[in-house]
N, C-alpha and C positions, 0 to 999 in steps of 0.2 A: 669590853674591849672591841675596837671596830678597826678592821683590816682596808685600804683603801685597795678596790679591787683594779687588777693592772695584769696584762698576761706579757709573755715574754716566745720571741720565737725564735728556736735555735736548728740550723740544717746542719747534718754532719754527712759524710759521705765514705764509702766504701773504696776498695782498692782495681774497683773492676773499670770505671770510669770516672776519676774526679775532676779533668778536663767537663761534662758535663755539670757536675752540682755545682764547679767554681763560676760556672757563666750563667747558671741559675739563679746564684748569689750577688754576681754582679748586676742585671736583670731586678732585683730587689734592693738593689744599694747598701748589701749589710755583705761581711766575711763570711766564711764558710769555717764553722766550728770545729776546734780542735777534738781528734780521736786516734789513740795511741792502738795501734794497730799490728802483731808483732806474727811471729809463729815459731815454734817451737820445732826441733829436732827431728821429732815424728810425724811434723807436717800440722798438727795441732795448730787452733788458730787461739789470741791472747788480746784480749779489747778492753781498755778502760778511758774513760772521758776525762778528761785533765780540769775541765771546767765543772763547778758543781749545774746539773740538771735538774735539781728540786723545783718543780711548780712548773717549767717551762711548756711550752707545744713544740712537741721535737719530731723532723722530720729525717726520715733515714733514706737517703739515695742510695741504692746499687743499680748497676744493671746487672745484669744474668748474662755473660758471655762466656766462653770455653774460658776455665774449666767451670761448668753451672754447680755443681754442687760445691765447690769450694767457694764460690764468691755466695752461694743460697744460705749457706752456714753463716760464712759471715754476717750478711744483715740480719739474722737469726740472734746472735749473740750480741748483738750491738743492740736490738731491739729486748733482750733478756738483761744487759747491762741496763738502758736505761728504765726500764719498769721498777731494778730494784736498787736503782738510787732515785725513783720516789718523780721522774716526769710525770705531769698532770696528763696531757695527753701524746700516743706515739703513734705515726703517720708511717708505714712503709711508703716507700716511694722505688717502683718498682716498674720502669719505662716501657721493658719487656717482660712480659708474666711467666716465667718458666715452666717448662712439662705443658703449655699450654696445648699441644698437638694430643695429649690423652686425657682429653676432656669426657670420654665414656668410652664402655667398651667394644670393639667391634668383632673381637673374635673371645673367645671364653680363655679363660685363667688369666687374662691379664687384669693388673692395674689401673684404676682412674686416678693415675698421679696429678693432676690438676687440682682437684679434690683434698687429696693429701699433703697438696703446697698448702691450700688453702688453712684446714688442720694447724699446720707446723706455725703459721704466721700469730693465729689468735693463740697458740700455744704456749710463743713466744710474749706473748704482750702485746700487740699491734693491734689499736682501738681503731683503725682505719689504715684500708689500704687504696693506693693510687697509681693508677698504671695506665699506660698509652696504646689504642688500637688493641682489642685482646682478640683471640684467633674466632673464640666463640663466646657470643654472647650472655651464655649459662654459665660461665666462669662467675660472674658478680654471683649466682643461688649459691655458687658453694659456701660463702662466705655468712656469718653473723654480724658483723659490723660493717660499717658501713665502706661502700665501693664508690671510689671515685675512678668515672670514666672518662679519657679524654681520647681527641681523636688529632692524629695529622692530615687527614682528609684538608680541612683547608690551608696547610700550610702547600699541600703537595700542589692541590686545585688550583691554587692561586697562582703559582707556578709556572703549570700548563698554561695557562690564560692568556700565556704574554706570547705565545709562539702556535697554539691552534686558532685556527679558523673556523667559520660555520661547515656542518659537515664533517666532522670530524665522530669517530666511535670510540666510546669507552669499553675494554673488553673485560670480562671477567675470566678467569682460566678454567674454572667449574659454575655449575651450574649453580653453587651454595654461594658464590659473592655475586649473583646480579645484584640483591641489595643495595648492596655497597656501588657498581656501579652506574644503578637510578640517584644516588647520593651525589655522584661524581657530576652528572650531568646536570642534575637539579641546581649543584652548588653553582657550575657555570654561567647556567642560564640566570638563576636571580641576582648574584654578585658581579658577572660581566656580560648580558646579554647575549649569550653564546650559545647556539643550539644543535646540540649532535644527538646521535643514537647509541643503542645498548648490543650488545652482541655475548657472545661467552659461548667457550669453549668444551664441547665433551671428553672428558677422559676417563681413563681409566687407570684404577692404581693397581700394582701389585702385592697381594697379598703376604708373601713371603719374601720381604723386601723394603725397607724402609727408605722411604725418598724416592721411591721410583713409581714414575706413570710415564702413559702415556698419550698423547693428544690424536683422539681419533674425526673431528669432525668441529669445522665451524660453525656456531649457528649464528646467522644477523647477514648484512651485507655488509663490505669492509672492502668491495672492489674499488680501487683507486683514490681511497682514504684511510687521513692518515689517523693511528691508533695506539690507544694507549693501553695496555695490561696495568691491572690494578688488583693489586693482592696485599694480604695484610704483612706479609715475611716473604724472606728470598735466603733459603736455603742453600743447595749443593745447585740453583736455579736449573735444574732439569726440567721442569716443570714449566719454567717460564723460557726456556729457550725452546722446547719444542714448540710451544703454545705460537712465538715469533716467528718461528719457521712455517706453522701452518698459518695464518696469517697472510706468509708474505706470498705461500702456494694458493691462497684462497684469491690474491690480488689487490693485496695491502699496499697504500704508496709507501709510507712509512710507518716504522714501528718504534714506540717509546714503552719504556715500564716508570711504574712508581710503584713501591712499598714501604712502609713506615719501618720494617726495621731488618737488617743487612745478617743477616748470621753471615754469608758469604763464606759457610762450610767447602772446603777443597771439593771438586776444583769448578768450584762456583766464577771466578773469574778468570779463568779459562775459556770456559763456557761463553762465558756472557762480550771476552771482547771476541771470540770468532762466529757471535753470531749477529743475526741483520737486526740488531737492537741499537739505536741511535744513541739512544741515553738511558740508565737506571736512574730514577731520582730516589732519593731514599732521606732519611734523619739520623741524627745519631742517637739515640735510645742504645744502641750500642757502638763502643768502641772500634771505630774501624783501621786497622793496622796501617802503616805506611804502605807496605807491600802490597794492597791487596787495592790502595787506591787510583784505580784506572782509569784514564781517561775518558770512558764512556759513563764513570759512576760521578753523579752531583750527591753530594752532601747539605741537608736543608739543616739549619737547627732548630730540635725542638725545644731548646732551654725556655725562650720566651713564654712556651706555653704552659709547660712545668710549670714556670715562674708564677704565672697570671692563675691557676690554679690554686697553686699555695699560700698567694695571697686573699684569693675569694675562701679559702679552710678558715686558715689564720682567722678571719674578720669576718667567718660566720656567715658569709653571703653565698648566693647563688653559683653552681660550677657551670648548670645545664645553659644559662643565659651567657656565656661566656662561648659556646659554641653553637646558639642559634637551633639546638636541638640535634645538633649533626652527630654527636656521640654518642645517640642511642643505636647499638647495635642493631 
């Protein structure tokens, strides 16, 4: 007996952001697959798929927003449900990587929860996992299967383009993202001829305090240009509004930010509309509240790239040529 071989591809999504996977799905021209999604008395959560998944390539959107461990659970179970109704292969799809900020340890007895995400997902049955901009690049070693890395660098770059000029600085807020901001500049310069310089910021964190530093000194020249902070997250943004404030004491004309993804933990925009920040551009990788959308924050989407991803999985082709090499941390 000879089977004609034919694969089948199914997206399902979680309850943390399905505004994203539905525009992921439209972006591919197919629906966004049915999943019965309930929770019980004691906060227990209850998953079953309404459609049979036998044989398919099934891919699981969450993002990880407040509350993180209740929506981390859920794609957990949805990834346990379909392992054992018999899916050929299971994709987390996971925009922001959660606990990525304890990627090792810096002080003794703590946790390398990054690590232990990583654990929970191959645990769970996830032959592959796919995620957007990760904090640090050693996130993909925790993992046995394979890591797909994508990046908003050029959705955010592109952006910028249409409103800097030559002469313009890219800044990093620590001295661990110049990288990423030689990336920034590099991308301008070969995709629209644009030539600025690198600068970044010394700080300092505190130890006994979570979210909190402080910006002790700029390094680069940034006198009477305009600037952009680029970071992979924007937390309680304490971080990036002092960074803007030293900046605009160093003799910045203007000051912009871009980060690929928004926690915008309290009182993060507070923060960010009383300070001399022009604009946040940011994606949704996570859900961002009505509330919390101000008018200095742009919303970029990153479904397209999702999308253009899932389809180079699906059909077995290249992800790295899809971003020109720009996703390697």
């Amino acid at each position: 007996m000879q089977l004609p071989t034919h694969k089948r591809l199914m997206i399902f999504s979680g309850t943390a952001n399905p505004a994203l996977a539905q525009e992921v799905c439209a972006h591919l021209g197919m629906k966004l697959s049915v999943v019965e999604i309930e929770e019980f008395a004691n906060s227990e959560q209850y998953v079953r798929f309404n459609d049979s998944v036998r044989g398919c390539d099934a891919f699981v959107i969450q993002s990880h927003s407040a509350p993180v461990d209740f929506h981390l659970m859920q794609q957990f179970h949805m990834i346990d449900a379909l392992k054992r109704a018999s899916a050929k292969r299971i994709t987390a799809v996971s925009p922001f990587y959660p606990y990525a900020r304890q990627d090792k340890k810096t002080r003794s007895r703590e946790p390398i929860a990054a690590k232990m995400i990583a654990d929970f997902y191959e645990a769970a049955g996830a032959d592959r996992v796919l995620s957007v901009d990760l904090h640090t690049g050693q996130i993909q070693g925790f993992f046995n299967v394979p890591f797909d890395h994508l990046t908003a660098l050029p959705l955010l770059a592109d952006y910028f383009a249409n409103m800097l000029e030559d002469d313009f600085v890219i800044v990093s807020p620590d001295a661990g993202r110049v990288r990423l901001t030689e990336k920034w500049v590099q991308h301008l310069h070969e995709f629209h001829g644009l030539s600025g310089t690198v600068a970044f910021m010394h700080k300092k964190r505190q130890k006994d305090a979570r979210n909190v530093s402080k910006t002790l000194a700029v390094v680069g020249d940034v006198e009477g240009k305009t600037c952009v902070i680029v970071d992979d997250m924007v937390g309680t943004a304490g971080t990036l509004v002092n960074g803007a404030e030293a900046l605009v004491e160093a003799g910045a004309a203007e000051v912009y930010a871009a980060a690929t993804h928004a926690e915008l933990s309290d009182p993060a925009t507070d923060r960010i509309k009383n300070s001399p920040i022009h604009q946040l551009v940011t994606t949704n990788t996570l859900p961002i509240p009505s509330e919390k959308a101000i008018d200095k924050l742009v919303v970029l989407s990153i479904a397209p790239t999702i999308a253009q991803t899932i389809k180079a999985v699906f059909e077995e082709e290249s992800v790295s040529q899809l971003f020109h090499g720009e996703n390697q941390p």
